[in-house]
LUMPAKE-932317 format. One record per residue (C-alpha): residue in three letters; x, y, z. Coordinates in steps of 0.001 Angstrom, whole numbers, plus 500000, padded with zeros to 6 digits. Layout:
N
  drennu      c1      c2      c3
     ALA       X       Y       Z
...
This chain:
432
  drennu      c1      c2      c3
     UNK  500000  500000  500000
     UNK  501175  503530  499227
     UNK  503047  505511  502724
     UNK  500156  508321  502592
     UNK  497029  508856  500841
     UNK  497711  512170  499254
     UNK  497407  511694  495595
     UNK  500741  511733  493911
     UNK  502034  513675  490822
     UNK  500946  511819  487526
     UNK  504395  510296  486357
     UNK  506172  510433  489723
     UNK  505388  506860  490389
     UNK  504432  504815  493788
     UNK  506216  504044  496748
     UNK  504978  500504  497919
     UNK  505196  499293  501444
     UNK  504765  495276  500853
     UNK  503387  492972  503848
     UNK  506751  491759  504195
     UNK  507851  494320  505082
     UNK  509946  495690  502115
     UNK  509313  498721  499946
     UNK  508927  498703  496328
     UNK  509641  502254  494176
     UNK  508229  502120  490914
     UNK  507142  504070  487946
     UNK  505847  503852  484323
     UNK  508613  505350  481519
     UNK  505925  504970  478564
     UNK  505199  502890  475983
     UNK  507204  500379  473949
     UNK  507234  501938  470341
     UNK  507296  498485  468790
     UNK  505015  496600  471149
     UNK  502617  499312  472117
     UNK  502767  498052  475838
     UNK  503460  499749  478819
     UNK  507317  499723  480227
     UNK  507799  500244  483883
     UNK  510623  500679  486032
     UNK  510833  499364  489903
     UNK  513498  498162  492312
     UNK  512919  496473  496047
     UNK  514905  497065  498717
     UNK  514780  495918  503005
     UNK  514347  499445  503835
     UNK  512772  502516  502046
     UNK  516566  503980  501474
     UNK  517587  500926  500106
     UNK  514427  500644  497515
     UNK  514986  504218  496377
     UNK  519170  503820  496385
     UNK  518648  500861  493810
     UNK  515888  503043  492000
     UNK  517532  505711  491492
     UNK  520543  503613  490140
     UNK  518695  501793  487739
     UNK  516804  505271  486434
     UNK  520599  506724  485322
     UNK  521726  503365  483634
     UNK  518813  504239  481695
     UNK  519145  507551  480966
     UNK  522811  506626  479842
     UNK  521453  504246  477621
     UNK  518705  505828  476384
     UNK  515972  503655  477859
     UNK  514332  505976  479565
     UNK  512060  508681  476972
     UNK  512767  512079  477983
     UNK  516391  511980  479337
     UNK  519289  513559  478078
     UNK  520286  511636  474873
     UNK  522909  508753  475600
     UNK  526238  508918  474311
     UNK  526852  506271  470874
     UNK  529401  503723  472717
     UNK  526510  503615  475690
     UNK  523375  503184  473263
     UNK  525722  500223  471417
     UNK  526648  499007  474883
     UNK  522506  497892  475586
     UNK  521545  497262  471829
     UNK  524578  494405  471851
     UNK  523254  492709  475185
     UNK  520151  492592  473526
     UNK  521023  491540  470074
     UNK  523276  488783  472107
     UNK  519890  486582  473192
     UNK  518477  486753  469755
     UNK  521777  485522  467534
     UNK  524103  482966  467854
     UNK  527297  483514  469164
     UNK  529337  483123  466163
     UNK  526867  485880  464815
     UNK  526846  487694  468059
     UNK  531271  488065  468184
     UNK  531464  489112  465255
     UNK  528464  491898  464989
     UNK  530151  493219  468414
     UNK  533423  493159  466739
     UNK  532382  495912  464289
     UNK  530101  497628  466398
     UNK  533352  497814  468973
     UNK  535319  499204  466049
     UNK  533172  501546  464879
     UNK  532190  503226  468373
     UNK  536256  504042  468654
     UNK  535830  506739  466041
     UNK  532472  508116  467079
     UNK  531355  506185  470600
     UNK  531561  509976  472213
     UNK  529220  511268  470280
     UNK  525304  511611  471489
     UNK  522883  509907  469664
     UNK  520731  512995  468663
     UNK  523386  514674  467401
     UNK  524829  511887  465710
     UNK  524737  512710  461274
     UNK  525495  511589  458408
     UNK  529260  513162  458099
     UNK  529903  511363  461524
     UNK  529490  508141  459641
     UNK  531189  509176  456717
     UNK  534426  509995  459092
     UNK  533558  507158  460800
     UNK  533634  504990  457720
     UNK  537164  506998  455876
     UNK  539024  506346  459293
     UNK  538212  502326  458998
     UNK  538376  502458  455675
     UNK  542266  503058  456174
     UNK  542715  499752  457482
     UNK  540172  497437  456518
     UNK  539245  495455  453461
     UNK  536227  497178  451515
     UNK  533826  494132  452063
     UNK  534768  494022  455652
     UNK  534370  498148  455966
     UNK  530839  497466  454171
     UNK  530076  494825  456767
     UNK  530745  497585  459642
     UNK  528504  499842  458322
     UNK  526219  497358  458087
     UNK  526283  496797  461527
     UNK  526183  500264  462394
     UNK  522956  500861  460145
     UNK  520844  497970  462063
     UNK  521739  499624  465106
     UNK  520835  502739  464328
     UNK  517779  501508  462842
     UNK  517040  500044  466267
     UNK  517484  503695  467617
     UNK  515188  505205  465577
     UNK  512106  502183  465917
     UNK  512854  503526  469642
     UNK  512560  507092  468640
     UNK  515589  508332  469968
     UNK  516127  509292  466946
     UNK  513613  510790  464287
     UNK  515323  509054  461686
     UNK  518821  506611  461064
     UNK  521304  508723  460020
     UNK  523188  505493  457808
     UNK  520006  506386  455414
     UNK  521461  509640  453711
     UNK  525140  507606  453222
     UNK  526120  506064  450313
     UNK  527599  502414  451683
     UNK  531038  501565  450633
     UNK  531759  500523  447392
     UNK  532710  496593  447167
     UNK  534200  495296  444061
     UNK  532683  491019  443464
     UNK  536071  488785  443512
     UNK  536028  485859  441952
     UNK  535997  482492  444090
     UNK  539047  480462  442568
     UNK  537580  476725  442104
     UNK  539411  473501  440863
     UNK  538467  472347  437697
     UNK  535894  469220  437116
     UNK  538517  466627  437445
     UNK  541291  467880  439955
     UNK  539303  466897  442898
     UNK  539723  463342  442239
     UNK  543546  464513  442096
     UNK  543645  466364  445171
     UNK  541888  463428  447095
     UNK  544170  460811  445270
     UNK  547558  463324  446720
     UNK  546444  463272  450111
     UNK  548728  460189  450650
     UNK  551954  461979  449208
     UNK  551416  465258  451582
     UNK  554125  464283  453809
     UNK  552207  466215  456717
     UNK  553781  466172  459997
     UNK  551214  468191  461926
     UNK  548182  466466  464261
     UNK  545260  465367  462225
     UNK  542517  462635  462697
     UNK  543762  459606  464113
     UNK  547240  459416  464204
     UNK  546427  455333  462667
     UNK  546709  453682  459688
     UNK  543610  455623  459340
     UNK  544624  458579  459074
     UNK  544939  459462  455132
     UNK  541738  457855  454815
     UNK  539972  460525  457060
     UNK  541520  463493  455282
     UNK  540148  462059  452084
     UNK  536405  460993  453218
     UNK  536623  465005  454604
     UNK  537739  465912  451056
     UNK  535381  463983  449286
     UNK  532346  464702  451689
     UNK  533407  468647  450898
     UNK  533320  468342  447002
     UNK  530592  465256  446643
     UNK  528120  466516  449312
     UNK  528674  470246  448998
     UNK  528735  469938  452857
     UNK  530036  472504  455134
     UNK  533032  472440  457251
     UNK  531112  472375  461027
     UNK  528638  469939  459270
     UNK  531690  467598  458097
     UNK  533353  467341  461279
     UNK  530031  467088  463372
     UNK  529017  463888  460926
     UNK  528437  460881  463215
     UNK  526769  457480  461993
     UNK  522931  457974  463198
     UNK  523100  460990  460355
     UNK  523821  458267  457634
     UNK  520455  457492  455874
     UNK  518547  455187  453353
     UNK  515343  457025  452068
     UNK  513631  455239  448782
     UNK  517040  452755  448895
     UNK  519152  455676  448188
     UNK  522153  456303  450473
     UNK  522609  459814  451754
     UNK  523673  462077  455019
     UNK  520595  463717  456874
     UNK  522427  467052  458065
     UNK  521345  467579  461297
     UNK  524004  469532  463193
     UNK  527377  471045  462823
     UNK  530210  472399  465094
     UNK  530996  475690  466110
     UNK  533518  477768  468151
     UNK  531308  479246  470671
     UNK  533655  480053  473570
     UNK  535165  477928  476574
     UNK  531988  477066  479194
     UNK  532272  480099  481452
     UNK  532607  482564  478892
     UNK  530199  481608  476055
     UNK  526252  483005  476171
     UNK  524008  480559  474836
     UNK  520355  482214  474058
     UNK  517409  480236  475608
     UNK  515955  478965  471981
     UNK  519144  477547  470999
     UNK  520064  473979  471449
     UNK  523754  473796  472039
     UNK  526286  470899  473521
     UNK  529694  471804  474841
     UNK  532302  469150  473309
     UNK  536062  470421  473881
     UNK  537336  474098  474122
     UNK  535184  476158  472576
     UNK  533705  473919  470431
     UNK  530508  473090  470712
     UNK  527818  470546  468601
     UNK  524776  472772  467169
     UNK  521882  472939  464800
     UNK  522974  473916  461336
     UNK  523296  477223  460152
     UNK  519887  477933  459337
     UNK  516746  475807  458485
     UNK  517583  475027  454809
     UNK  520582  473717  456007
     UNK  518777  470993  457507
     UNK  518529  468582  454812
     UNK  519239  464808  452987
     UNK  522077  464806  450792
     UNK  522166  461425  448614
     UNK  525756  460332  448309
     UNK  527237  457257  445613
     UNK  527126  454027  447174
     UNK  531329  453947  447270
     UNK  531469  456797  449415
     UNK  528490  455210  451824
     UNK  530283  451877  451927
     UNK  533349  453676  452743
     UNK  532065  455666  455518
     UNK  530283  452257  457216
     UNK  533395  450341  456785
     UNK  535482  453155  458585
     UNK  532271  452943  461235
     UNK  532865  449518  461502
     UNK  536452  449026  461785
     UNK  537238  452008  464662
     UNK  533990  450580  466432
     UNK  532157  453948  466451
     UNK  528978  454230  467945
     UNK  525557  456173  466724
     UNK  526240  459586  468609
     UNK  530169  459054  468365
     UNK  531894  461589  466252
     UNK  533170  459722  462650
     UNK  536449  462101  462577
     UNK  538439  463138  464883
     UNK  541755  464226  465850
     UNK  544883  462025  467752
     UNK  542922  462614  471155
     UNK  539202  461782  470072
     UNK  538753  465601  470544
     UNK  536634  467181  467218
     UNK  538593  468530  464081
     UNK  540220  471907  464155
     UNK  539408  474125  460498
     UNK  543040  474978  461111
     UNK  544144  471272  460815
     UNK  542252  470774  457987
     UNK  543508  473830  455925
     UNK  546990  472390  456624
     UNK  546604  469306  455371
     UNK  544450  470345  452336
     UNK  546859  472859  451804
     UNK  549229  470152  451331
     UNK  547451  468156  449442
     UNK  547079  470317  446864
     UNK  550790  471270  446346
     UNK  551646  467318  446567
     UNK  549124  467056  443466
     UNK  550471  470602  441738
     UNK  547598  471415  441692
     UNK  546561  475710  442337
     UNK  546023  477074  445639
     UNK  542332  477358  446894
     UNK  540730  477218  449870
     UNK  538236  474513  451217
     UNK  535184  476383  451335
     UNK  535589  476884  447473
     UNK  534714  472982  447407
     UNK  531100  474547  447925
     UNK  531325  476463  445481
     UNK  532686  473469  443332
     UNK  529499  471303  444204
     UNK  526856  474503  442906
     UNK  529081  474431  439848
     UNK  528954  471468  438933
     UNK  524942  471156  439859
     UNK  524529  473858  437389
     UNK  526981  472720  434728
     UNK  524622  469065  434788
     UNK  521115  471651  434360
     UNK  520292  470453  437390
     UNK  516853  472285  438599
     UNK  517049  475415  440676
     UNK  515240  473854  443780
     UNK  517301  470915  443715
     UNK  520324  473203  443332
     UNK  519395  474798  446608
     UNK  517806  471856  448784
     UNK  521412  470340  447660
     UNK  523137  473494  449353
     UNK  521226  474293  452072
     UNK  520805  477456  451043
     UNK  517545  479959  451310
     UNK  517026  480916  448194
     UNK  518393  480239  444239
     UNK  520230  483499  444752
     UNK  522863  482534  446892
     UNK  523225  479378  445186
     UNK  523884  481264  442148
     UNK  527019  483399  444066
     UNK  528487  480145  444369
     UNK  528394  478842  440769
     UNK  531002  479691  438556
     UNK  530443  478569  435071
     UNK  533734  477366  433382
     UNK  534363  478423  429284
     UNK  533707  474620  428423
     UNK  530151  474278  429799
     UNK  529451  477911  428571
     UNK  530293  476706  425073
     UNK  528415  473738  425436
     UNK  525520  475546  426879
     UNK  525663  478142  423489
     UNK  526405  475603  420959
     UNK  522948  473765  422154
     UNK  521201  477570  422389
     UNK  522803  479294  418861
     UNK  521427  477506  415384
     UNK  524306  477562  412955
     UNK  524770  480848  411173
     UNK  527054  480211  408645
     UNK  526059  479323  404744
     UNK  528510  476782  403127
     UNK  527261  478370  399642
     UNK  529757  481323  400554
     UNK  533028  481058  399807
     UNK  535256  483776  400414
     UNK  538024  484412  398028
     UNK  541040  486566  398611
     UNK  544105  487165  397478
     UNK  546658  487630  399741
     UNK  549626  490354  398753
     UNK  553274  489298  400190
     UNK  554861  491354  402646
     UNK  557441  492233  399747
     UNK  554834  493777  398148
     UNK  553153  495841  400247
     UNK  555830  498286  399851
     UNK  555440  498597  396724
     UNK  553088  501010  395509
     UNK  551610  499194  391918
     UNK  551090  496328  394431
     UNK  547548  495079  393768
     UNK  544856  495477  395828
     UNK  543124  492412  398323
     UNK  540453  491425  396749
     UNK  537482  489779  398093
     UNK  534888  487906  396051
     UNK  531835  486183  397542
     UNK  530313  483890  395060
């Protein structure tokens, strides 16, 4: 119940004395601009000093952050500070480090500015300074980052409108994804015995060659990702209408050690070694059944077989049972590919290999993608690269013939000698 019954000042709040004994101060800071509902702000305390101590704290963290309408505005590094711990619970953590990463970077140019008077030359500076040291894709991915923020701001109306609207983003120029030609895979795999690697890799058995080039294969035959490759265990290996396949269902991903890693409610995460933990895939599409040849099924049960692994049990791992490092494996493909001469690429362009290929055989745009695990045809597309062969191919089958044998072109052809002289006679050209 409130200490007096005088009526208070609309928007001071109430001071609640609870039947425990405790007091309550609380009071209503407006609506939520994207929910419509009403936000309120409150803290308890054992005595009345100590309710209004940890009130009156938790009213300036947000006025510095901007939380609370009608405040001074919040400085840019403070705003980013609260929009990050909320962006954290709704992203993975892979999505969340790196987002804070940029967001981090950019706030060291203009973090001491206040939001209202944040504009667009601020993020032009902003964006000039990084520029200085940054690759232009990765500057464009700052801004980026900086623009959903903003855009946050401004759904909160602390700002009447993003300032990231009125500036150009920075110019990226495509590069070209170097891929292996159609048959140098089989090359590369076939070289992984001659690599003469020294480093730690799966296994350290007679087995070990054999997992570097199941990895390989899986990479250029299944179009499979690298966290999907070395989270494969046996229970993902699937018949479905008698055709052998791998039913994607998870991948690895460096998280963070234990103590330091924030897992969000909604997402289903195991902690394996390090900071690596076993997760859903990347997104729902990459959820999927990816037929494979019947070699490369046999192959994968025999290896089963033979190191006794069980349903759950990882199918590759390193000299300790621990998971695969994507450093390891670079190494070793790495090597691989200078034992078989062949150019230097990296293992993610095996991806790009697979959508190639799909779209050299005319395979249909939806099986393209469901192949992939990607959202849409358009991203499958930024990972095909059509080689001149198939291009030909593809415009000899598209362009009817254009030339007439009936024309025959006749010409005579004047000798360099010649040519310097000036009664030499003229080329002549005579279609008949």
């Amino acid at each position: 119940m409130a200490t007096n019954g005088r009526r208070r000042t609309k928007g001071a709040g109430s001071i609640i004395h609870r039947k425990d004994g405790s007091w309550e101060f609380r009071r209503e800071v407006g609506r939520d601009p994207a929910t419509g509902k009403r936000r309120y702000v409150s803290a308890k305390g054992r005595t009345k000093a100590d309710a209004r101590e940890r009130f009156d704290a938790k009213v300036a963290e947000m006025e510095r952050t901007g939380l609370l309408p009608g405040a001074k505005s919040p400085y840019l590094k403070d705003y980013a500070e609260r929009w990050l711990e909320e962006y954290r619970l709704n992203v993975k953590p892979t999505t969340y480090r790196t987002r804070a990463g940029r967001i981090h970077a950019c706030m060291e140019v203009i973090g001491c500015i206040r939001l209202t008077e944040l504009t667009p030359d601020h993020i032009r500076q902003c964006m000039r300074v990084l520029s200085k040291r940054l690759a232009p894709s990765t500057l464009k991915d700052h801004f980026v980052s900086l623009k959903m923020m903003l855009d946050q701001a401004e759904l909160e109306e602390l700002i009447p409108v993003d300032p990231c609207r009125r500036v150009k983003p920075p110019r990226v120029e495509p590069t070209e994804t170097r891929i292996l030609s159609p048959d140098q895979p089989k090359q590369l795999i076939e070289a992984v015995p001659n690599r003469g690697a020294k480093r730690r890799g799966p296994a350290l058995t007679v087995d070990v060659d054999e997992s570097w080039m199941l990895l390989f294969e899986l990479a250029f035959a299944a179009g499979m990702r690298e966290g999907e490759r070395y989270a494969l265990m046996p229970y993902e290996l699937e018949q479905r209408d008698g055709v052998p396949g791998i039913n994607v269902q998870q991948q690895i991903q460096q998280y963070g050690k234990p103590e330091d890693a924030v897992i969000p409610a909604w997402l289903k995460a195991e902690h394996l070694y390090g900071i690596l933990w076993l997760t859903t895939p990347k997104t729902h599409a990459a959820h999927r059944f990816v037929p494979i040849s019947t070699s490369l099924w046999q192959r994968l049960w025999a290896r089963i077989k033979r190191l006794d692994i069980g349903p759950r049990d990882l199918i590759f791992t390193n000299s300790r049972g621990n998971p695969v490092r994507s450093s390891t494996e670079r190494y070793n493909w790495n090597k691989a590919l200078k034992a078989a001469g062949l150019p230097p690429v990296t293992i993610h362009s095996a991806r790009h290999w697979t959508a190639s290929m799909t779209a050299r055989a005319n395979m249909p745009d939806d099986a393209r993608t469901a192949i992939m695990g990607h959202t849409s045809i358009s991203v499958t597309n930024h990972y095909t690269h059509r080689d001149a062969a198939s291009l030909a191919a593809l415009l000899d089958r598209a362009i009817p013939d254009l030339h007439d044998e009936r024309d025959v072109i006749d010409a005579q052809v004047i000798e360099e000698a010649r040519c310097l002289n000036e009664s030499a006679t003229p080329v002549r050209l005579e279609i008949a």
